[in-house]
N, C-alpha and C positions, 0 to 999 in steps of 0.2 A: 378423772375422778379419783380420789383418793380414798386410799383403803377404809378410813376413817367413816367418810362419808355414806360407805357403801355399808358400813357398820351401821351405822345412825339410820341410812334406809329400811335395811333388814329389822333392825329392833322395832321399829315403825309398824311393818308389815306386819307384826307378832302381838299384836295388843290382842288384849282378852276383852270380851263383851261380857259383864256381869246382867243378868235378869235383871230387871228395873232399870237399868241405865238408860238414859235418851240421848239419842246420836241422832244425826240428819243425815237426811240422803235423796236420793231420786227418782221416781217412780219411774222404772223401765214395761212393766206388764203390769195390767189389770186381768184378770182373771175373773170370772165368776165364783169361784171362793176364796181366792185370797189376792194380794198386794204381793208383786216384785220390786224390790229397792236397791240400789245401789247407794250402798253405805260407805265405800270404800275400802273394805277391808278385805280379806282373801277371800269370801262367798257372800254371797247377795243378803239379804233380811227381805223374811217375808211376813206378812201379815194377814194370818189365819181372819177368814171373815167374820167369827165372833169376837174379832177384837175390834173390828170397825162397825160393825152391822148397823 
């Protein structure tokens, strides 16, 4: 792998998630109050139950 590419990974890894933005991802846990997701990014997205209620 080249330096470059490992550049282009790491930049990747660094994205910001602005409020309002919609991404997709994968429900890994249901919980009784909220949603775990695997979004991709460095930590999960969850989803507090009064956003789905």
């Amino acid at each position: 792998m080249s330096e470059l590419s490992f550049e282009q990974m790491l930049e990747e890894s660094l994205k910001t998630i602005r409020t309002g933005e919609i991404v997709t991802g994968k429900v890994i846990d249901v919980k009784e109050d909220e949603i775990v997701l695997n979004i991709g990014y460095k930590s999960d997205g969850i989803i507090p139950r009064s956003e789905y209620g």
